[in-house]
One Martini backbone bead per residue (centre of mass of N, CA, C, O) as a GRO file, in nm:
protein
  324
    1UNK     BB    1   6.058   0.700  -5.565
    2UNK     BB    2   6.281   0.957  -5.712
    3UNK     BB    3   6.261   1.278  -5.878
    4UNK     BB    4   5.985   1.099  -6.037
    5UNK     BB    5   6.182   0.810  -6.060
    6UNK     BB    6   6.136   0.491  -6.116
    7UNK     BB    7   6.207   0.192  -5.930
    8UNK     BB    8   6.280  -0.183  -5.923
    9UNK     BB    9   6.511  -0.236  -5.824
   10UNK     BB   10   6.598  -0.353  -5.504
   11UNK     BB   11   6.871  -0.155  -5.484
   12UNK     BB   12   6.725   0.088  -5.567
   13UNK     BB   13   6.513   0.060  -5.316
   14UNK     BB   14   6.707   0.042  -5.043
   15UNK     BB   15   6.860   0.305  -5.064
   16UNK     BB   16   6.618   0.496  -5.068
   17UNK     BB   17   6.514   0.384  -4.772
   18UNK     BB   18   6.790   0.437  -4.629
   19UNK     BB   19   6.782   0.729  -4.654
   20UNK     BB   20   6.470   0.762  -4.582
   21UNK     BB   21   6.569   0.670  -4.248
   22UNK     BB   22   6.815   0.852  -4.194
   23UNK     BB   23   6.654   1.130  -4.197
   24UNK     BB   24   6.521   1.059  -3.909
   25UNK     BB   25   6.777   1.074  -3.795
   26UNK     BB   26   7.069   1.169  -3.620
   27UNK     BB   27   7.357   1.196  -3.579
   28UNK     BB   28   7.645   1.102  -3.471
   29UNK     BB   29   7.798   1.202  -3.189
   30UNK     BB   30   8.093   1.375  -3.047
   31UNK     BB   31   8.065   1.380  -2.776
   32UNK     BB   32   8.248   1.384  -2.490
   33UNK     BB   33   8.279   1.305  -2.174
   34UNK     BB   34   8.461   1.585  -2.113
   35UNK     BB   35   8.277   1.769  -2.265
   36UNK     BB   36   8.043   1.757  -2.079
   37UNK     BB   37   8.126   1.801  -1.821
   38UNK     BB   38   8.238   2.113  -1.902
   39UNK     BB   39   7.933   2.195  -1.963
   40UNK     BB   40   7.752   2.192  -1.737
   41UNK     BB   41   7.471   1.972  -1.732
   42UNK     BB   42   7.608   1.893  -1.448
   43UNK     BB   43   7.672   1.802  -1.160
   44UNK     BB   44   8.000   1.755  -1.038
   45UNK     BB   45   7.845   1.660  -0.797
   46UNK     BB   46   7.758   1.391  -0.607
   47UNK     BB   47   7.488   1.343  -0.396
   48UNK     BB   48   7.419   1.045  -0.437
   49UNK     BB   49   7.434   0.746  -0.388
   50UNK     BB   50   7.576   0.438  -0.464
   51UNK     BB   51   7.565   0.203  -0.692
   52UNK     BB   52   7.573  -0.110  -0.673
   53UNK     BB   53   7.707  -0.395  -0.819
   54UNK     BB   54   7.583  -0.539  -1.046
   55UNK     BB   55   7.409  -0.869  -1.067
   56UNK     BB   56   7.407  -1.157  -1.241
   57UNK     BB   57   7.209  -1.394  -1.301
   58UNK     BB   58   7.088  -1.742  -1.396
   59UNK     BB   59   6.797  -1.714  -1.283
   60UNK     BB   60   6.722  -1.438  -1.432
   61UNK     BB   61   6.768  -1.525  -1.720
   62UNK     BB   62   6.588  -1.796  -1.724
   63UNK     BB   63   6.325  -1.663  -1.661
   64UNK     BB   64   6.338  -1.469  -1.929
   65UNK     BB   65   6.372  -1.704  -2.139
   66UNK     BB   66   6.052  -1.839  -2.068
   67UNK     BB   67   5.907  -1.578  -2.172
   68UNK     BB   68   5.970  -1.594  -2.442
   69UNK     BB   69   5.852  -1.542  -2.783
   70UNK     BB   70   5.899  -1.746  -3.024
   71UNK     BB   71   5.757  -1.582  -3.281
   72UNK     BB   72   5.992  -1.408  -3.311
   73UNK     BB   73   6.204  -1.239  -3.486
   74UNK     BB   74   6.554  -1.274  -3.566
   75UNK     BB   75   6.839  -1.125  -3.578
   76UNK     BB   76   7.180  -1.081  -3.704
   77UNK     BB   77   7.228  -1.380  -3.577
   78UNK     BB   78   7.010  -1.604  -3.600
   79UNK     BB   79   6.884  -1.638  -3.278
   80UNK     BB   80   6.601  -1.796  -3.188
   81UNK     BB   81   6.372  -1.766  -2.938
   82UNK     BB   82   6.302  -2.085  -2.943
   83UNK     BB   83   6.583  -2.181  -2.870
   84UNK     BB   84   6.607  -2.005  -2.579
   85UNK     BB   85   6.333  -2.156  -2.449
   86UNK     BB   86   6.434  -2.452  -2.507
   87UNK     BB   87   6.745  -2.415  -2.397
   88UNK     BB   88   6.732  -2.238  -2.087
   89UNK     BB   89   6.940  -2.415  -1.914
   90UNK     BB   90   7.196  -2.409  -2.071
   91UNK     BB   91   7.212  -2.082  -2.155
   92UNK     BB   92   7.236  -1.911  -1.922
   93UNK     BB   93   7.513  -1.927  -1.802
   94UNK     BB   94   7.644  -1.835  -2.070
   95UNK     BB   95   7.494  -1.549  -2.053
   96UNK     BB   96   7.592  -1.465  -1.799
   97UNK     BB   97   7.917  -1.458  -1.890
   98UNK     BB   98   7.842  -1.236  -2.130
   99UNK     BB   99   7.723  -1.009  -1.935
  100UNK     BB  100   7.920  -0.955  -1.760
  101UNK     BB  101   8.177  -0.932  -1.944
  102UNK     BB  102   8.012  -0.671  -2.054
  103UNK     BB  103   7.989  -0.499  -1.792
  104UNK     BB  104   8.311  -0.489  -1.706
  105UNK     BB  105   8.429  -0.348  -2.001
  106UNK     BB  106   8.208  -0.212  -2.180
  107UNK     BB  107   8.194  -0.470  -2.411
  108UNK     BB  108   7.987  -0.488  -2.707
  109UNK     BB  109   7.883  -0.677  -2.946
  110UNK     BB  110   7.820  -0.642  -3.299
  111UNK     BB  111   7.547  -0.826  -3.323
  112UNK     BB  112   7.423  -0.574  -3.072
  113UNK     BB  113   7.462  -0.313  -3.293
  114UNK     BB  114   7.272  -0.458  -3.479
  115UNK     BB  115   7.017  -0.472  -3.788
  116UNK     BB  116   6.725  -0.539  -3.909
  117UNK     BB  117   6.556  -0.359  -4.150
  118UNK     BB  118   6.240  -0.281  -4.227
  119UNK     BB  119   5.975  -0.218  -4.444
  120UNK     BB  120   5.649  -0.048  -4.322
  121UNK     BB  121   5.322  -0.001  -4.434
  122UNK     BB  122   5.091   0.308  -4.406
  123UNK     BB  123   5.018   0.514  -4.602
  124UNK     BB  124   4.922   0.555  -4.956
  125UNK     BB  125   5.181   0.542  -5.177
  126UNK     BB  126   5.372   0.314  -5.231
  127UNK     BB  127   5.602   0.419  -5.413
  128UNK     BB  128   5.679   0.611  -5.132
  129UNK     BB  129   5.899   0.632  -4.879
  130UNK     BB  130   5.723   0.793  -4.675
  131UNK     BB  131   5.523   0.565  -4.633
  132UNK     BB  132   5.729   0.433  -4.444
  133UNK     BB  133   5.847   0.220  -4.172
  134UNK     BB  134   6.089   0.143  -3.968
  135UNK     BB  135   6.186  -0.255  -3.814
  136UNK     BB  136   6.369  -0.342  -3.574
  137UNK     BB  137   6.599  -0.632  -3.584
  138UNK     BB  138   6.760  -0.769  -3.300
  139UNK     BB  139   6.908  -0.909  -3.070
  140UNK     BB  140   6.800  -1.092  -2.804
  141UNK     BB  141   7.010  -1.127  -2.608
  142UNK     BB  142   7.017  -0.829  -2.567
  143UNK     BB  143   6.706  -0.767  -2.473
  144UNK     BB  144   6.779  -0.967  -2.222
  145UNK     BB  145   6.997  -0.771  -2.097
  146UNK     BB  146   6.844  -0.511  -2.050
  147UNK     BB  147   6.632  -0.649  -1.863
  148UNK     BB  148   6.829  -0.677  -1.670
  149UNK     BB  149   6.954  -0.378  -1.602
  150UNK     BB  150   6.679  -0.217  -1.573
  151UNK     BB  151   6.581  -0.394  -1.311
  152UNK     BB  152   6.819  -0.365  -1.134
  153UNK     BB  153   6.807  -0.036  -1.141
  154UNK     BB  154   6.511   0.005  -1.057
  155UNK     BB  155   6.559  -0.114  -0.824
  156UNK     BB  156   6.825   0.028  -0.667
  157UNK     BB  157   6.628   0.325  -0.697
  158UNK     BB  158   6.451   0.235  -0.523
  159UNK     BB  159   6.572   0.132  -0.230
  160UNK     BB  160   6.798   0.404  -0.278
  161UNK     BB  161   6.601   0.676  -0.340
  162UNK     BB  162   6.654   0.830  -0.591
  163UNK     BB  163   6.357   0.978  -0.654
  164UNK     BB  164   6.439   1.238  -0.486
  165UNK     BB  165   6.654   1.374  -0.675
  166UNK     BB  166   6.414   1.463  -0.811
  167UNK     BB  167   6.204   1.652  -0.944
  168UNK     BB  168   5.862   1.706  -0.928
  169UNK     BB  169   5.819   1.662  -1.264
  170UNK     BB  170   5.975   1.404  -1.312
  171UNK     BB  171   5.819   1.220  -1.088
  172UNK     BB  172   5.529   1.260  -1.216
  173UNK     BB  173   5.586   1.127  -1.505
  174UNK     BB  174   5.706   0.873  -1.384
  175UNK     BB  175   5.420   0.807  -1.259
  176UNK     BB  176   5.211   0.871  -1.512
  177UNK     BB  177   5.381   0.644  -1.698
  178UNK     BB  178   5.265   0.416  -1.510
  179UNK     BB  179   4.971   0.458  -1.536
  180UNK     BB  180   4.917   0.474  -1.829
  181UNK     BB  181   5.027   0.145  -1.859
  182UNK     BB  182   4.780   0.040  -1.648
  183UNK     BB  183   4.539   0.159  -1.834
  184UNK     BB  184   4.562   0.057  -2.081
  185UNK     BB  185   4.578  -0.276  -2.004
  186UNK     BB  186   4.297  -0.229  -1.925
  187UNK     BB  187   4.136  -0.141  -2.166
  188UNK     BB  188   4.235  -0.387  -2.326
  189UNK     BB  189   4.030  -0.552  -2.166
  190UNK     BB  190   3.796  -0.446  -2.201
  191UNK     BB  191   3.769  -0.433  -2.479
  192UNK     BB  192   3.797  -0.753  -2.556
  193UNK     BB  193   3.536  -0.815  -2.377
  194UNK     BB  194   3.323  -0.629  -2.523
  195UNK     BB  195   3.335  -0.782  -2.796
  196UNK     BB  196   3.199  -0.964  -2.650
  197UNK     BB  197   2.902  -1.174  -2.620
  198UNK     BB  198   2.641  -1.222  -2.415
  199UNK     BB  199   2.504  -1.546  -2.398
  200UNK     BB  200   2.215  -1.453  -2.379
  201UNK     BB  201   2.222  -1.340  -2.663
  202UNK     BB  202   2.299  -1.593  -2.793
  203UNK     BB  203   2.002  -1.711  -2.726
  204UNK     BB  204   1.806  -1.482  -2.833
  205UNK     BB  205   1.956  -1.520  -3.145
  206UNK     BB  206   1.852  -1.815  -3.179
  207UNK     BB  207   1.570  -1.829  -3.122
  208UNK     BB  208   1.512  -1.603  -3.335
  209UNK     BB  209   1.648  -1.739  -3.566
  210UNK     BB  210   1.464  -2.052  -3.516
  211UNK     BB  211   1.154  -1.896  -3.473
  212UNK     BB  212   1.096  -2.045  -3.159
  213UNK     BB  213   1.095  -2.321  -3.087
  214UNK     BB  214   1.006  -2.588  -2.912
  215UNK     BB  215   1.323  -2.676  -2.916
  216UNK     BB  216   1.660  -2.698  -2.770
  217UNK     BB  217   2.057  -2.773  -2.790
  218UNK     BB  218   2.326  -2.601  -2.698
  219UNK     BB  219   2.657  -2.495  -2.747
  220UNK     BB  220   2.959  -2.289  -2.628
  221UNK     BB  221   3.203  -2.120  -2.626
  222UNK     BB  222   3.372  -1.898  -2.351
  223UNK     BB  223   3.563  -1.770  -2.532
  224UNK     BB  224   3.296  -1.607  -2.690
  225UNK     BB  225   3.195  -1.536  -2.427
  226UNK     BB  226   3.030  -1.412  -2.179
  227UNK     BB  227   2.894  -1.514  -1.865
  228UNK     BB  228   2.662  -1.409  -1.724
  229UNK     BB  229   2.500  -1.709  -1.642
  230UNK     BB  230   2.648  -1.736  -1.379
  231UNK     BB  231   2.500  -1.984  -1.142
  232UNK     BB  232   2.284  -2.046  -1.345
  233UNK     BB  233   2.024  -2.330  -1.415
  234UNK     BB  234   1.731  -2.243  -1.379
  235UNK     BB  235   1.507  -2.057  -1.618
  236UNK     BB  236   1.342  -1.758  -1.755
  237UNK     BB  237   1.285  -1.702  -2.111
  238UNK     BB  238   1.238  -1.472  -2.335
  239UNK     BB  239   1.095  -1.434  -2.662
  240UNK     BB  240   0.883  -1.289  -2.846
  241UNK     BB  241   0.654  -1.391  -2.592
  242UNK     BB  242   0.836  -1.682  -2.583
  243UNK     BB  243   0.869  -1.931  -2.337
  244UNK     BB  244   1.159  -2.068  -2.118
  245UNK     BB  245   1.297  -2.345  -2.007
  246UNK     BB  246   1.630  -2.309  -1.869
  247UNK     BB  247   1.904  -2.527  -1.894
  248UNK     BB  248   2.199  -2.455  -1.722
  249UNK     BB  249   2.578  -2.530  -1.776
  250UNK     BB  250   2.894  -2.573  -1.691
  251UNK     BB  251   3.129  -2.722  -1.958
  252UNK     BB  252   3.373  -2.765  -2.007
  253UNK     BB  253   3.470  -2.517  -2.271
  254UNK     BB  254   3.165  -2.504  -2.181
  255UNK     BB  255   2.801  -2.386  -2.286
  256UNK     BB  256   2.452  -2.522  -2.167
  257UNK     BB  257   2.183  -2.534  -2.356
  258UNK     BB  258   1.836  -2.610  -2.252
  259UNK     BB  259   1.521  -2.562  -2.431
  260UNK     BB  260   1.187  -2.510  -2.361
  261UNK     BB  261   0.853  -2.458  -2.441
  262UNK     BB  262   0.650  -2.275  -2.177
  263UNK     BB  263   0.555  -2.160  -1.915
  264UNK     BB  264   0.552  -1.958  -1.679
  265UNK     BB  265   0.769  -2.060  -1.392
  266UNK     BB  266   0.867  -2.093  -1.036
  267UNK     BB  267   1.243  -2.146  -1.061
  268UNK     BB  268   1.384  -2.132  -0.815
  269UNK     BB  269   1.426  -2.398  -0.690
  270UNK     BB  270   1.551  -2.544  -0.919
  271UNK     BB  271   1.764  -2.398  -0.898
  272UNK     BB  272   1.905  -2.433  -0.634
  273UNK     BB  273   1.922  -2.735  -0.646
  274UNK     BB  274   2.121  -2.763  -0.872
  275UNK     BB  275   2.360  -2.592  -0.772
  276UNK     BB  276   2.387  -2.813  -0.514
  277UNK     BB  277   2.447  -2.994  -0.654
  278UNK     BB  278   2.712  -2.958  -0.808
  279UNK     BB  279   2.882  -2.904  -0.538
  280UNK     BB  280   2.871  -3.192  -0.436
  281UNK     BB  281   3.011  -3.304  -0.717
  282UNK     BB  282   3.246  -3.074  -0.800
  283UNK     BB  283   3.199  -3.077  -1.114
  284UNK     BB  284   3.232  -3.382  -1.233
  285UNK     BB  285   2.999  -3.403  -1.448
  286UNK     BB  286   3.071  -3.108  -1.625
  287UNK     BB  287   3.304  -3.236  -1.741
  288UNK     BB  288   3.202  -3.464  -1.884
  289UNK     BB  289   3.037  -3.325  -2.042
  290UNK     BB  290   3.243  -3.140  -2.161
  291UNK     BB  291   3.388  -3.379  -2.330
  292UNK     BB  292   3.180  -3.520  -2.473
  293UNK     BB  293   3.104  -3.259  -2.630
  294UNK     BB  294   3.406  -3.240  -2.778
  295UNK     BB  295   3.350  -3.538  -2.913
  296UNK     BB  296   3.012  -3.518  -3.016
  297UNK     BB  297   3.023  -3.321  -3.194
  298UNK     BB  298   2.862  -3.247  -3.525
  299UNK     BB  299   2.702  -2.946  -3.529
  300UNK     BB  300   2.669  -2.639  -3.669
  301UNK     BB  301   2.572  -2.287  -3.600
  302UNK     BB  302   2.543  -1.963  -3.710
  303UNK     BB  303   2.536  -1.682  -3.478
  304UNK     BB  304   2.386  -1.352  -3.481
  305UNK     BB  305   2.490  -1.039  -3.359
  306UNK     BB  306   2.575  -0.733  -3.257
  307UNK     BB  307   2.903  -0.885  -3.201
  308UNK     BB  308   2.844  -1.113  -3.417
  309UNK     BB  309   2.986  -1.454  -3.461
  310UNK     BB  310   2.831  -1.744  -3.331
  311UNK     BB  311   2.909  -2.043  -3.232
  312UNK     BB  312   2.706  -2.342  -3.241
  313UNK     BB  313   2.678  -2.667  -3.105
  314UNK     BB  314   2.563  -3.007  -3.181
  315UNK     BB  315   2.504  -3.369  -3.140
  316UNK     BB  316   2.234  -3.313  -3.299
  317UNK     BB  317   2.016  -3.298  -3.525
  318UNK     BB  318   1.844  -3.017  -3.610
  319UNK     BB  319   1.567  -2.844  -3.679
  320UNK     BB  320   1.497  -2.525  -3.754
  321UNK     BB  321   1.144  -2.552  -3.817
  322UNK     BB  322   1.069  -2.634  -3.542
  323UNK     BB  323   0.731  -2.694  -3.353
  324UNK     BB  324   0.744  -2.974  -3.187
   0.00000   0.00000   0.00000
């Protein structure tokens, strides 16, 4: 919509949002070099060490061409970041030569100078232009040089101590968004774990999903709990008055428990017992355990627990409300 009236062309909505796009931005520059210089914005004497001429190796472009994500949308060249991963040790020289002699001239291609702009809807009345948010899509080759010389910059600018002339607030603060990215980093990390139940949890919400029964045996993947009751092999759990003497073991990549409803009982030694057992056999026991459960699981059992639902699977059909 622009000024009341409704538009459905293509055309007629791209020049909309191309111009609600381009209203987010400043026009281009035309301060020149020598005008920059003249205006003293900068010391005219430079007093910093001079940094020595960027070398790009094949060795370290082949490194991030390896490490690039497949999944990623190409930009306006269509070169495929899954192409240039699958292709990298032939892709590498090639691109050595590319980004040294844009290095040395000074001259960018033109298909790293554009973008593929999409529209991706934020909130509000999708008719709305300014509901919009613009995602630009470059060339990966590009992505791939900037990473070059960035790395380069500031290896060269730590090793000869550039960040000395630096303000001692502009020093802060680049080391504060170093912080507050590894700070992040880890919260991301917390935030995934904690989203996950611990396995204990899913043990005590199965057996009083299925009220208690009188045996229980079921594997979970490790990848959907925390896996709180690791080291431990035979233990008592207790649920709603009714004592457990539980069997775990870890099978990658899975966890099994094996449950028998029996009176409480000092089962230190049998835990110890099975954990030595464990380590003299190397843990080759649990790995065929856990091939066997993947082979041979056949059914399935959603358990509800406080932070989600959690699948636990069994070799043998149980009965949900046995008792005995």
């Amino acid at each position: 919509m622009k000024e009341g009236k409704l538009f459905t062309e293509p055309a007629d909505k791209a020049n909309i949002l191309n111009a609600q796009f381009q209203s987010a931005f400043s026009e281009k520059s035309t301060f020149t070099k020598d005008q920059f210089i003249s205006s003293k914005r900068m010391k005219t004497k430079n007093t910093s060490p001079t940094m020595k001429n960027i070398t790009i190796t094949t060795e370290g472009i082949d490194k991030l061409l390896k490490n690039l994500n497949p999944n990623k949308s190409p930009g306006p060249d269509g070169i495929s970041p899954r192409i240039l991963k699958e292709l990298h040790s032939e892709t590498a020289p090639l691109q050595q030569l590319l980004f040294s002699k844009s290095l040395d001239t000074g001259v960018v291609p033109n298909d790293w100078r554009s973008a593929n702009v999409s529209p991706v809807y934020k909130k509000g009345q999708k008719y709305i232009a300014s509901n919009y948010r613009p995602i630009s899509l470059t060339s990966i080759c590009c992505k791939v040089r900037v990473r070059v010389l960035d790395s380069s910059i500031l290896v060269s600018s730590l090793c000869r101590r550039y960040f000395c002339s630096l303000q001692k607030t502009q020093f802060d603060i680049l080391m504060l968004n170093g912080i507050n990215a590894g700070i992040r980093n880890l919260i991301l990390v917390i935030n995934k774990r904690s989203t996950k139940p611990k396995s204990s949890d899913v043990l005590t919400c199965h057996l009083r999903q299925r009220n208690t029964p009188y045996w229980t045996s079921f594997v979970i993947y490790k990848r959907d709990v925390i896996n709180d009751k690791f080291g431990k092999s035979h233990f008592n759990w207790c649920v709603d008055g009714a004592n457990y003497h539980v069997l775990r073991t870890g099978c990658y990549p899975f966890i099994k428990f094996h449950c028998t409803k029996r009176p409480y009982q000092d089962l230190y030694s049998e835990d110890q017992f099975f954990t030595v057992l464990k380590i003299i056999n190397l843990g080759v026991p649990t790995l065929t355990y856990g091939f066997a459960s993947w082979m041979f699981r056949r059914f399935e059992e959603d358990v509800k627990t406080p932070k989600g639902i959690v699948k636990v699977y069994f070799m043998n059909k149980e009965d949900p409300y046995s008792v005995s």
